[in-house]
C-alpha positions in Angstrom: 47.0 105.4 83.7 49.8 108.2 83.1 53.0 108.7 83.4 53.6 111.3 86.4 56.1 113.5 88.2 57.6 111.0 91.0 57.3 111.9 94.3 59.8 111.2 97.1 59.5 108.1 99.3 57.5 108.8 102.5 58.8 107.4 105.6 58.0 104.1 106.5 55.5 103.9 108.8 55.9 101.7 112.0 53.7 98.7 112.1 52.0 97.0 114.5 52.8 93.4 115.3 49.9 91.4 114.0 50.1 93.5 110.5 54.1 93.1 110.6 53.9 89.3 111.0 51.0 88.9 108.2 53.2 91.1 105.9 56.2 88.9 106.7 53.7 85.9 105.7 52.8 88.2 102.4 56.7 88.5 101.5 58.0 84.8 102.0 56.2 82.9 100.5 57.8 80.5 98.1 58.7 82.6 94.8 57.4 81.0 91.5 60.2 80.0 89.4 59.8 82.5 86.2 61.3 83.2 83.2 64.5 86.0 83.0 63.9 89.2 81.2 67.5 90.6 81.0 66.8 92.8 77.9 64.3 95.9 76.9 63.4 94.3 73.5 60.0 94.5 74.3 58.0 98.1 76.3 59.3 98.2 79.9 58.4 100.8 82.4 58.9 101.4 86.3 56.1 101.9 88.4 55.5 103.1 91.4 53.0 101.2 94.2 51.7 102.3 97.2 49.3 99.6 98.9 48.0 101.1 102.0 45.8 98.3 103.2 46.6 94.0 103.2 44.4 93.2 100.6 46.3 95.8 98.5 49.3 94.3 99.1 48.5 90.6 98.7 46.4 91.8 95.5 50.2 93.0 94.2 51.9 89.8 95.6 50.1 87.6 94.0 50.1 89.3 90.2 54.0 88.9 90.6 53.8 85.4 91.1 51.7 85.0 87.7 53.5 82.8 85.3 55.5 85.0 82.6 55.2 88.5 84.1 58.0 90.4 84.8 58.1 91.6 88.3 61.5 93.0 89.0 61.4 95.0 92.6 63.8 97.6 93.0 62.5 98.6 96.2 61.3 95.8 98.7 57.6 94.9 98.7 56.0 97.5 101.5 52.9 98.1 103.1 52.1 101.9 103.0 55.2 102.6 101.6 56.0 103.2 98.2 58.1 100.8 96.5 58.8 100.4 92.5 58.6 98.0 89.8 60.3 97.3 86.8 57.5 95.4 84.4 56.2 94.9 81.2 54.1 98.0 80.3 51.0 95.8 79.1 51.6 93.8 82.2 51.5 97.1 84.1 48.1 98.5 82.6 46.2 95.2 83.6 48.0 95.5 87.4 47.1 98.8 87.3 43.4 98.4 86.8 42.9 95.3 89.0 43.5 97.5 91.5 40.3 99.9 91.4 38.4 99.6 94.5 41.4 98.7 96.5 43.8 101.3 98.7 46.4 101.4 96.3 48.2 104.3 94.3 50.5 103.3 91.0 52.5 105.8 88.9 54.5 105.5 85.9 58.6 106.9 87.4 60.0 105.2 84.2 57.8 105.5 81.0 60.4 104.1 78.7 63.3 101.5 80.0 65.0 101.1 76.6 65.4 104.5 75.8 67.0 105.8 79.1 69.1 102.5 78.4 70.5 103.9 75.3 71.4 107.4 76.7 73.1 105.3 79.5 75.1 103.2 77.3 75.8 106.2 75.1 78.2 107.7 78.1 80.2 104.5 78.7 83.8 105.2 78.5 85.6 104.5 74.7 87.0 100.8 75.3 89.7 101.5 73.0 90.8 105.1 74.7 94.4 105.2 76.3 93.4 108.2 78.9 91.1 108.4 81.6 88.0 110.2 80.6 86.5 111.7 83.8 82.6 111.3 84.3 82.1 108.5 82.1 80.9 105.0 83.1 84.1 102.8 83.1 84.4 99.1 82.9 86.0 97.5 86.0 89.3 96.7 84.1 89.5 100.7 83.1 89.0 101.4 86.8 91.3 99.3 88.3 94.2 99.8 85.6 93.8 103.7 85.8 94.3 104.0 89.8 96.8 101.2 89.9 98.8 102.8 86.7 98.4 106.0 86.4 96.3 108.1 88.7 98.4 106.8 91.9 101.4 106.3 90.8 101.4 110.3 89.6 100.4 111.2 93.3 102.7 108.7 95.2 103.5 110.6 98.2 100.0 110.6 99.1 98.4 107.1 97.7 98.7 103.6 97.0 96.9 100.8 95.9 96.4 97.1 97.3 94.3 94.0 97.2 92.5 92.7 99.9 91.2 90.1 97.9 89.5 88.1 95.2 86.0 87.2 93.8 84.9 84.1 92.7 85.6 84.8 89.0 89.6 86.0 90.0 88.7 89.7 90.2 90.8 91.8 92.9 89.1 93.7 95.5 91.5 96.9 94.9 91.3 100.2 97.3 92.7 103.5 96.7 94.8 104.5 99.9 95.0 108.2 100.3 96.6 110.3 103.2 99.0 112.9 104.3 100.7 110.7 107.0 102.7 107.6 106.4 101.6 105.1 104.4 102.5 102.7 107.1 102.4 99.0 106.3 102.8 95.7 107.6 105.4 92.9 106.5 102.8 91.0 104.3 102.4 94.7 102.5 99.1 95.1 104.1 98.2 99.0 105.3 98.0 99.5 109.3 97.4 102.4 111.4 99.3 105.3 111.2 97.6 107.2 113.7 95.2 109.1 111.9 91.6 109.1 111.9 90.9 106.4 109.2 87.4 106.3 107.0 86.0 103.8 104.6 84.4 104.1 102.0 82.9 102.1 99.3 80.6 101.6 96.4 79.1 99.1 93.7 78.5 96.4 96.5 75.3 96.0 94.4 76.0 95.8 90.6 73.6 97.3 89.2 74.2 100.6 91.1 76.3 102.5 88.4 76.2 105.6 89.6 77.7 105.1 92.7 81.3 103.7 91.2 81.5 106.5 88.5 80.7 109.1 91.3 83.5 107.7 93.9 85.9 107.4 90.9 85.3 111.1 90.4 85.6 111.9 94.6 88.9 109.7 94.0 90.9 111.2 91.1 89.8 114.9 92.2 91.8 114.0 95.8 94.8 112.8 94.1 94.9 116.0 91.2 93.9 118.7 93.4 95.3 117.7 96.9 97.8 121.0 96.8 95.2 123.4 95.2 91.9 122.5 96.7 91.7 123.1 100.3 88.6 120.8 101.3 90.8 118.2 99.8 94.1 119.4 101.4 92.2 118.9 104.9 90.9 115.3 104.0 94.1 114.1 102.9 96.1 115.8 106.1 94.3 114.9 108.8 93.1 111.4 107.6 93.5 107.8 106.2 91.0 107.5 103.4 90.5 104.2 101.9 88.2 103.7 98.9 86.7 100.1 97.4 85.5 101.8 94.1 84.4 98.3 92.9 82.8 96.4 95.6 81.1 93.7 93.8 83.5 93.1 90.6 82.2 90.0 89.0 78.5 91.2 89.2 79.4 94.5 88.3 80.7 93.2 84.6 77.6 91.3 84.4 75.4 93.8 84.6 77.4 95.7 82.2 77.7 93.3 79.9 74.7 90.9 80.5 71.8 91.7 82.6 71.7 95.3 83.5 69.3 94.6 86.1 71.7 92.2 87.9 72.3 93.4 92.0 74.1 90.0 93.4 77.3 89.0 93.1 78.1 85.9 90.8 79.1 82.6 92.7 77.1 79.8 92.3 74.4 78.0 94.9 74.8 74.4 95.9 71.9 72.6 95.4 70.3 75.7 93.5 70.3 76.7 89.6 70.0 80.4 90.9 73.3 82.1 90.8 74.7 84.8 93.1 74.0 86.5 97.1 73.1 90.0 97.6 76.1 91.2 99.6 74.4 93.6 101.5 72.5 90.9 103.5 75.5 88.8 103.8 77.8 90.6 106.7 78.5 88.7 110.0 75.3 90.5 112.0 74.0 89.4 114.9 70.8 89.7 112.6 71.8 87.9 109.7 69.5 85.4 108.5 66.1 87.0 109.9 63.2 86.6 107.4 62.1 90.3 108.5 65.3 91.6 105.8 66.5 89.3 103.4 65.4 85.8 101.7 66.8 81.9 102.0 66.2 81.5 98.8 68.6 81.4 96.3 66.9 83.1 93.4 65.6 86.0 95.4 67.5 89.7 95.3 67.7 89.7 98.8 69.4 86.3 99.1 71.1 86.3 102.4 73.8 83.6 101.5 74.7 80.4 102.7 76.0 81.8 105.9 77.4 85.1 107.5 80.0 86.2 105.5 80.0 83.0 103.3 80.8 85.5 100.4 84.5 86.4 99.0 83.6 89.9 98.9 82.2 90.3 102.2 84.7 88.1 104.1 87.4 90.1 102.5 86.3 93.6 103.6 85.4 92.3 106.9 89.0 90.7 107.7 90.9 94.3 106.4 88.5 96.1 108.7 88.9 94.0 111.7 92.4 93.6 111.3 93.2 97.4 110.8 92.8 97.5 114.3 91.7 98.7 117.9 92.3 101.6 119.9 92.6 100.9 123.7 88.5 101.5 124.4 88.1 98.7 121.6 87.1 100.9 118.9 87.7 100.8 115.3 90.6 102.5 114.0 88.2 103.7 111.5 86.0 106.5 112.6 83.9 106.5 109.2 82.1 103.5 107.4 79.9 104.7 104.1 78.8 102.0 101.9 77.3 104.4 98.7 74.2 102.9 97.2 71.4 104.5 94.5 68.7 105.3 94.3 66.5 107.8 97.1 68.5 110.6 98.2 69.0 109.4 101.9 71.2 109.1 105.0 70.5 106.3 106.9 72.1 104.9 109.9 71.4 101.8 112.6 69.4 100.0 113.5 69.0 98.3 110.2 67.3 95.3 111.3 65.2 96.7 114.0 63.1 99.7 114.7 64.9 100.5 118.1 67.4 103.7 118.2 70.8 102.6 118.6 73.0 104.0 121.0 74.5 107.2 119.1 71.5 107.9 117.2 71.3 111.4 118.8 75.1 112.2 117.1 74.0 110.2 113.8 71.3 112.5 113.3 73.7 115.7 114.0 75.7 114.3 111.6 73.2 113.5 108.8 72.0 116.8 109.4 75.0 118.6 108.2 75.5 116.2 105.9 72.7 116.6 103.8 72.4 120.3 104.3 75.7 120.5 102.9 74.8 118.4 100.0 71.2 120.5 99.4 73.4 123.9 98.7 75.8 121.8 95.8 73.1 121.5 93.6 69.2 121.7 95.6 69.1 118.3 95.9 67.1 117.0 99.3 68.0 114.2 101.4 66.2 112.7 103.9 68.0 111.1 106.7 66.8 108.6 109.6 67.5 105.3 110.8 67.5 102.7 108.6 64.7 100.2 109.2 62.0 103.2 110.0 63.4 105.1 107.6 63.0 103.0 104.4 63.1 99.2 105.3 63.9 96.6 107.3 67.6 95.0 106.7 69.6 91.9 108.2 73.1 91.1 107.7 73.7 94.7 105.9 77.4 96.2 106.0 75.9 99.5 108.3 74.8 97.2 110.7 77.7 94.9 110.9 80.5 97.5 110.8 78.6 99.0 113.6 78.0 96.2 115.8 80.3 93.2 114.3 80.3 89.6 115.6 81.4 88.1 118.1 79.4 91.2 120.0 81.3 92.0 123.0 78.6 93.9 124.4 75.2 94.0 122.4 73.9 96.6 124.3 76.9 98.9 123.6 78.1 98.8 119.9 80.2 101.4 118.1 82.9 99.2 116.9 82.5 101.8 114.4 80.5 104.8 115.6 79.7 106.8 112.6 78.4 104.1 109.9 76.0 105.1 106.9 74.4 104.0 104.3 74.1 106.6 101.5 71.3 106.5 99.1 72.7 108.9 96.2 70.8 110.4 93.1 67.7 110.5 92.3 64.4 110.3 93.4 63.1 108.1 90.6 63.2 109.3 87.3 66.3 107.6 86.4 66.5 104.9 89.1 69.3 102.4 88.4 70.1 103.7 85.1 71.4 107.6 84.9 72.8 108.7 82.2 76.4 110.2 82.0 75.4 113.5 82.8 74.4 112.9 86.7 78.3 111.0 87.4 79.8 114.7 88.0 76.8 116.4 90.2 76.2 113.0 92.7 79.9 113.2 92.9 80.1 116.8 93.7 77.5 116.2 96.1 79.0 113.3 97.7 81.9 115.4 98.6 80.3 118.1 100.2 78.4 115.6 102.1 81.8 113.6 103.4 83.7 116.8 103.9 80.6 117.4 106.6 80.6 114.2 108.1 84.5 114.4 108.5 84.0 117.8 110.1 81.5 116.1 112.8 84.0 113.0 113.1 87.3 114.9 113.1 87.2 117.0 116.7 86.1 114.2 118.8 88.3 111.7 116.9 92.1 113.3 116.0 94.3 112.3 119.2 94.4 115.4 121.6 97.2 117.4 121.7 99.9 116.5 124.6 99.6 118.5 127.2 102.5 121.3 128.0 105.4 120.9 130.8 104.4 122.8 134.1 106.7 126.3 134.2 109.9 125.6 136.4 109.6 127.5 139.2 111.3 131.6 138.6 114.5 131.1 139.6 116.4 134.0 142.3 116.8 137.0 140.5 120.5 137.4 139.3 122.3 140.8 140.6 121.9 143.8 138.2 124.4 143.8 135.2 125.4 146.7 133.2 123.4 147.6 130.3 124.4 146.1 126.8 125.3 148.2 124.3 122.8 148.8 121.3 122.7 146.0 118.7 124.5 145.9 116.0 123.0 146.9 112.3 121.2 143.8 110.8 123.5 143.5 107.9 125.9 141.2 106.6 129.6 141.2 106.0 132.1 139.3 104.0 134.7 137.5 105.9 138.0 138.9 105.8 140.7 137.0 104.0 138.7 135.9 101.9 139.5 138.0 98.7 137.7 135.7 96.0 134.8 135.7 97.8 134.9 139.3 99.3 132.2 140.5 96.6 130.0 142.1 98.8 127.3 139.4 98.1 127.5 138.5 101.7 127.5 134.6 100.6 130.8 133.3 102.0 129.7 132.7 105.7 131.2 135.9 107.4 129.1 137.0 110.5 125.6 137.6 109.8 126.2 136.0 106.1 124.4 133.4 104.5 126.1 130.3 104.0 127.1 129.2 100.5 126.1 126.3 98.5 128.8 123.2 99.1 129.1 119.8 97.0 128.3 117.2 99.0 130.5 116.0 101.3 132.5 118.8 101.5 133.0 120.5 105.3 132.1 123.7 104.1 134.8 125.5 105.7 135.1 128.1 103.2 138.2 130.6 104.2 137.5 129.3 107.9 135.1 131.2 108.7 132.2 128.3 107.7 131.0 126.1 110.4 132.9 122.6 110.3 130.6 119.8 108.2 128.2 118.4 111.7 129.3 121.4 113.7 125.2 121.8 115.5 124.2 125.0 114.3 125.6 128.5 115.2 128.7 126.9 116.1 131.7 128.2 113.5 135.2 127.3 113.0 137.9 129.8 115.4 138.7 133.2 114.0 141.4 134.3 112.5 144.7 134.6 114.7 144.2 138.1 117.1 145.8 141.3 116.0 149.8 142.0 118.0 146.8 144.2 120.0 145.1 141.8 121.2 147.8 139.3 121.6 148.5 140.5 125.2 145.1 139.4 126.4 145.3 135.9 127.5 143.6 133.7 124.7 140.2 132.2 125.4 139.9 129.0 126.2 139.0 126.4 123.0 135.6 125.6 122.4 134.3 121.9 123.2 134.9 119.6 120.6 131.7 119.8 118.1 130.1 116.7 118.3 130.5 115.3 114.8 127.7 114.0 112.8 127.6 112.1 109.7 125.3 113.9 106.9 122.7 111.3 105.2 120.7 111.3 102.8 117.2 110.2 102.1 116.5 108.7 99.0 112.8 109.4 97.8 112.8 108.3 94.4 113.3 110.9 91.8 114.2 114.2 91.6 113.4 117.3 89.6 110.0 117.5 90.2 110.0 121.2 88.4 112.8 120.4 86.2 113.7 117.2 85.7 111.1 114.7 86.0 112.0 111.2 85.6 115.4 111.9 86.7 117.3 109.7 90.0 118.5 112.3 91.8 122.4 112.4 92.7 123.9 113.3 95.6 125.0 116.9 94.6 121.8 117.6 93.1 118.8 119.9 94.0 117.0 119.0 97.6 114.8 120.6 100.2 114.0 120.1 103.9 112.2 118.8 105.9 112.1 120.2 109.5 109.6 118.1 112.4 108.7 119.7 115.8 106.8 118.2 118.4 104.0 121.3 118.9 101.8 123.7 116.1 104.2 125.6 113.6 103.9 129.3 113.3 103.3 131.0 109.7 104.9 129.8 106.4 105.5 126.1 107.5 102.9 123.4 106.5 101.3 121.5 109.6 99.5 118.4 110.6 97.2 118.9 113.5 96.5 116.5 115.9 100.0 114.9 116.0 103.2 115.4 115.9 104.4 118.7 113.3 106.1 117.5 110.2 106.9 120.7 107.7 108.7 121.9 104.9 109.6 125.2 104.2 107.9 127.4 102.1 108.5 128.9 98.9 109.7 132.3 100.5 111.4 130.3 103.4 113.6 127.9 100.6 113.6 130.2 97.7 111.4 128.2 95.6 111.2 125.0 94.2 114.6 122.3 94.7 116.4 125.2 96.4 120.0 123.9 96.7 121.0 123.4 100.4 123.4 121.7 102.5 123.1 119.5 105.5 124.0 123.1 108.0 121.6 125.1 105.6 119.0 122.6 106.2 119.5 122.9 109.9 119.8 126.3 110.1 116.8 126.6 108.3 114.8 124.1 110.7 116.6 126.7 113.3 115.5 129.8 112.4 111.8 128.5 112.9 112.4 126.8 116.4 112.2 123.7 114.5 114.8 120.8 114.4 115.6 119.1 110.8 114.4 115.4 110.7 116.1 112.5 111.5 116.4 109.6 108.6 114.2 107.3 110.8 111.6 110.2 110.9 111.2 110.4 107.0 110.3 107.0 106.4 109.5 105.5 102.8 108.9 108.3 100.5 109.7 111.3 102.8 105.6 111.9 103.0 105.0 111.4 106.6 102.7 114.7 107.2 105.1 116.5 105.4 102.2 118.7 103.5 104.7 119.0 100.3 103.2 119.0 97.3 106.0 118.7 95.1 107.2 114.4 96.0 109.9 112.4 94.7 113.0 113.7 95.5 115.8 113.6 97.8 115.8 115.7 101.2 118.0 116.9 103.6 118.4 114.8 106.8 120.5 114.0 109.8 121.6 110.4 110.7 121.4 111.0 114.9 
C-alpha cells in the first residue's frame, strides 16, 4: 500500500432494512477486552476503509477484535462509507492485504502518528507564561483563569463569567457571557433572559477534539477585544446573548492532554465495569437515547451511552441551564442557536440524528447551512458539506443536536423546535491531520467559524429579534385655527452673553444667556449662574425670570409667574470606575468627568448608537459630547438627550454597570441620570 491524498467523506448512503439490521448485528457484538495503546512509541498510522459489500465489512470487524491489535475508530464502523482507523502500521499492512478480492478500498490519511504528535505538542501554550498567547493550545486551567481574570474582567460592560457546574473530578463547567444588553441575572447569580435572541455555543464535549477549544477561545477573545472596532462583532454582541462553554468536557480534556491523547469520554467511573468514562454526545435526555442503531451499552466502547439519559455531570448541567433559561409564550427556547463544535470533516449537520426522516425545519436548516458554509468557503477555500445528520455521516442517539432540538419530556414529537436552529459543526480538516492539528490551523478554523456563525445569525436574527411596536394611529386633524399674522423672520442663530453678568460677559457665549451653552457646574450646585441658568431640576428649556423690566416697560402689566418647576433630585449612577481615557483604575467622584446616556422608545437618527429590535438605549457621540468623559451636568445631560428627541435615562433604566444596549465602548464610569 501507499500513503495517498485523502479524499472527502462521501455521503452515507441509505440502507435497506435487512442490510441495516445485519450491519447493526456486525457492530454490537460483544467487544474483546484488548490491551490500551495510549502512546506512539511504536509506527502508528490512520487509515482510511471503505467496505462496500458485508463480507467486507465483517472481514474488517473481525481483524479488530484480534487479540493485541490496535483498532482505534475515529469514525464509526460503516458500510459503504468511509470511516478511519488509528492502528499499528504492521497491523495495517496485513489488514490491508487480507483484503484483496474483497470490495474494500484502504488509504494511508496519517502516515506518521508520532510525528504530527510532536508538531502538535510543539504549539502548546508555555505553562509558565503570565499572558495569554492567542492560537496556542491551552490547558484547561489557562483557559478558565484567562476569561475569568483577565479577558472579561477588561471587557465588563459586555461579559461575564459563571458556573453551571462541576465534573466528577471538581472541574467547573465555566461560560463566557457576552452581550450588548443587560447582563440580567437571577437571585442565585444565574443569567436569565434579557430579551435578546440568545445562542449557545460550545466545544471540547469530546476530549480529544483540540481544535475546537483553541478555535472558540480565539472566536471568544476577538468579541471581547474588538467589540468597538469590528463591526461583524459589534452586530453579534448588540443584537444578541452569546454564551460560550469553551471546555465542555474538562476532566477528559486534561486527560487526553496529559495521558492518552486519544481519549474522547469524559472520566467518571462505571459501576460494575473496570472501563472508565461515557461519551457525552450519546448521553443527552433524547427520546432516542439508548438505541443500539447510535451508541454502545458497554462501558469500554467510545460510543458508550451512559448509565442513563443524562446520568453524566456534564450533560445534566448544560441541560438544566438551557431548560431553565426559559420559554417564550409558543414554548420555544429562549435560545434561537445551539452549535456543539466537533472535528474532524468539514460539515454542517442538523436533525434527525437518530433517524433518517427530515425533521420538521429541514427546509430552513438547509438555507441556513447553505449560507453558512458558503460563507466559511470564501475565508480560506475550505468546503463544507452540509445535510442532516444520520444520512449525512452516521446514525446518532442521545446526541446534544438532537436533544436541544427535541428535549424530553416531548410535548409534541411530531412538532419539535424547542430549539429551531441546532447544529453540529464538523470543523477542520478532511483527514490529514484528524484529531491532532498542529498550532497553525487554531487561527484559520477560528476565522472560519466566525464567518460561518455570523451567517447563521444573519438567517436566525430577522425571524427571531422581537418586532418592533407598532405606531399610534394619527389623531384625527383638528379644525383649522383662524389665520394669524405672519411672524416675523427668525432671529440670527448666535449666541449672546447674559447681561449683568460682567465676569462672565467674555463673549464665549458659556454663561447660559439666550441661545448660550450652559456652563460646567460642581455637583450639586443649581446652576443659576447670574440668574439667567435654569434652576437645578427645572425640565429642560425652562430658565429662571429675567431680569426686572426697564421704567419702559414697567407700565405693561407684568406677566403672570410661571408654574412652579417641578423639582427633581439629580442622581447619580455609580458604574465602577472612572477615567477610562485618563484615569484608569480610578473611583470616580461626584464632581468628576461623566457622559450620558439618553433611551427612547423608537430607532435613533444619525450620531447616536442603537439597538434594534427593542427599546433605543444611546450615548452621544464623540461630536455630540465633545469627546471622551466630556464634563456635563444633570440639565446638560438632558438637554443633550433633548436636542435629539430623546429623553436622558432614568436610574432604574441603567441597571448594574450602565451597559444595558448602551453601544459605549468606553465602560466603567459614572453617568448622568435622573431619579423620576
Amino acid at each position: 500500500y501507499k500513503a495517498s491524498t485523502p479524499r472527502p467523506p462521501e455521503r452515507k448512503k441509505r440502507m435497506g432494512p435487512l442490510r441495516h439490521l445485519v450491519l447493526l448485528a456486525l457492530t454490537s457484538a460483544a467487544p474483546v477486552k484488548k490491551p490500551e495503546f495510549t502512546t506512539t512509541a511504536s509506527h502508528q498510522v490512520v487509515v482510511r476503509f471503505n467496505a462496500a459489500s458485508l463480507p467486507a465489512l465483517e472481514a474488517i470487524r473481525a481483524f479488530s477484535e484480534t487479540e493485541a491489535v490496535l483498532f482505534d475508530y475515529w469514525s464509526p464502523l460503516a458500510l459503504d462509507a468511509p470511516f478511519d482507523v488509528r492502528m499499528e502500521a504492521s497491523q495495517a499492512t496485513a489488514l490491508i492485504r487480507s483484503l484483496a478480492g474483497l470490495d474494500a478500498t484502504a488509504s494511508i490519511l496519517i502516515p506518521d502518528l508520532h510525528l504530527l504528535l510532536a508538531t502538535e505538542k510543539s504549539g502548546r501554550a508555555n505553562p509558565l507564561a503570565r499572558s495569554w498567547e492567542p492560537a496556542v493550545y491551552h490547558s484547561y486551567d489557562q483557559i478558565v483563569d484567562y476569561f475569568q481574570n483577565s479577558a472579561v474582567p477588561d471587557a465588563s460592560r459586555i461579559a461575564s463569567t459563571f458556573s453551571i457546574g462541576t465534573t466528577h473530578e471538581g472541574r467547573d463547567l465555566r461560560v463566557v457571557r457576552i452581550t450588548g444588553g443587560n447582563k440580567s441575572t437571577s437571585a442565585d447569580g444565574m443569567p436569565t433572559h434579557n430579551g435578546l435572541p440568545a445562542v449557545w455555543m460550545m466545544s471540547l464535549l469530546h476530549a480529544r477534539e483540540h481544535l475546537t477549544g483553541a478555535a472558540m477561545s480565539v472566536i471568544v477573545d476577538r468579541l471581547l477585544k474588538t467589540y468597538r472596532t469590528d463591526p461583524s462583532a459589534t452586530r453579534l454582541v448588540d443584537q444578541f446573548d452569546l454564551f460560550f462553554l469553551l471546555v465542555a468536557n474538562p476532566d477528559g480534556y486534561e486527560y487526553s492532554r496529559n495521558s492518552d491523547r486519544w481519549w474522547r469520554k469524559n472520566r467518571r467511573p462505571n459501576a460494575g465495569a473496570s472501563c472508565v468514562g461515557t461519551d457525552l454526545n450519546r448521553n443527552f435526555a433524547h427520546r432516542a437515547w439508548g438505541e443500539s442503531s447510535g451508541s454502545s451499552s458497554d462501558p469500554c466502547s467510545d460510543i458508550y451511552h451512559g448509565a442513563g439519559a443524562g446520568s453524566e455531570s456534564e450533560v445534566a448541567a448544560i441541560q438544566r441551564f438551557i431548560t431553565e433559561f426559559g420559554t417564550g409564550a409558543d414554548g420555544s427556547s429562549h435560545f434561537k442557536l445551539f452549535i456543539d463544535h466537533h472535528t474532524y470533516s468539514q460539515m454542517w449537520l442538523y436533525p434527525w440524528g437518530f433517524k433518517y426522516d427530515a425533521a420538521p425545519h429541514s427546509a430552513e436548516h438547509y438555507a441556513l447551512c447553505e449560507a453558512a458554509v458558503e460563507a466559511m468557503r470564501q475565508v480560506h477555500g475550505k468546503t463544507f458539506t452540509f445535510g442532516p445528520a444520520a444520512s449525512t455521516i452516521y446514525v446518532t442517539t442521545g446526541d446534544s443536536t438532537d436533544w436541544a432540538y427535541d428535549p424530553l419530556p416531548s410535548s409534541s414529537p411530531e412538532s419539535p423546535g424547542f430549539i429551531k436552529h441546532v447544529f453540529t459543526i464538523e470543523g477542520r480538516d478532511m483527514g490529514n491531520f484528524g484529531f491532532v492539528a498542529p498550532a497553525s490551523e487554531i487561527l484559520p478554523a477560528a476565522e472560519e467559524l466566525f464567518a460561518g456563525l455570523n451567517a447563521a445569525l444573519l438567517a436566525v436574527a430577522p425571524s427571531d429579534l422581537p418586532p418592533t411596536p407598532p405606531k399610534p394611529p394619527a389623531p384625527p386633524p383638528a379644525a383649522s385655527p383662524p389665520p394669524s399674522p405672519p411672524k416675523p423672520p427668525p432671529a440670527p442663530a448666535t449666541c449672546v452673553d447674559s447681561p449683568g453678568c460682567p465676569h462672565l460677559n467674555d463673549g464665549d457665549c458659556d454663561d447660559g444667556g439666550p441661545g448660550s451653552d450652559y456652563d460646567i457646574c460642581d455637583y450639586g450646585t443649581d446652576c443659576s449662574d447670574c440668574g439667567s441658568r435654569p434652576p437645578l431640576g427645572a425640565p429642560p428649556g425652562v430658565s429662571t425670570p429675567p431680569p426686572p423690566p426697564s421704567p419702559q416697560q414697567s407700565a405693561s402689566p407684568p406677566p403672570p409667574p410661571p408654574p412652579p418647576p417641578q423639582q427633581r433630585q439629580p442622581h447619580w449612577v455609580n458604574c465602577g470606575r472612572s477615567g477610562r481615557c485618563d484615569e484608569d483604575g480610578k473611583w470616580a467622584e461626584p464632581a468628576e468627568r461623566h457622559e450620558v446616556r439618553c433611551c427612547s422608545d423608537s430607532d435613533l437618527g444619525n450620531d447616536w448608537r442603537k439597538n434594534p429590535g427593542c427599546s433605543v438605549w444611546a450615548e452621544s457621540d464623540a461630536q455630540s459630547m465633545g469627546g471622551c468623559n466630556s464634563r456635563k451636568t444633570l440639565l446638560e445631560a438632558e438637554a443633550i438627550c433633548s436636542d435629539a428627541g430623546v429623553r436622558l435615562c432614568t436610574a432604574e433604566e441603567l441597571q448594574s454597570d450602565c451597559s444595558k444596549s448602551t453601544g459605549c465602548g468606553f465602560d466603567k464610569e459614572l453617568v448622568w441620570s435622573s431619579d423620576s
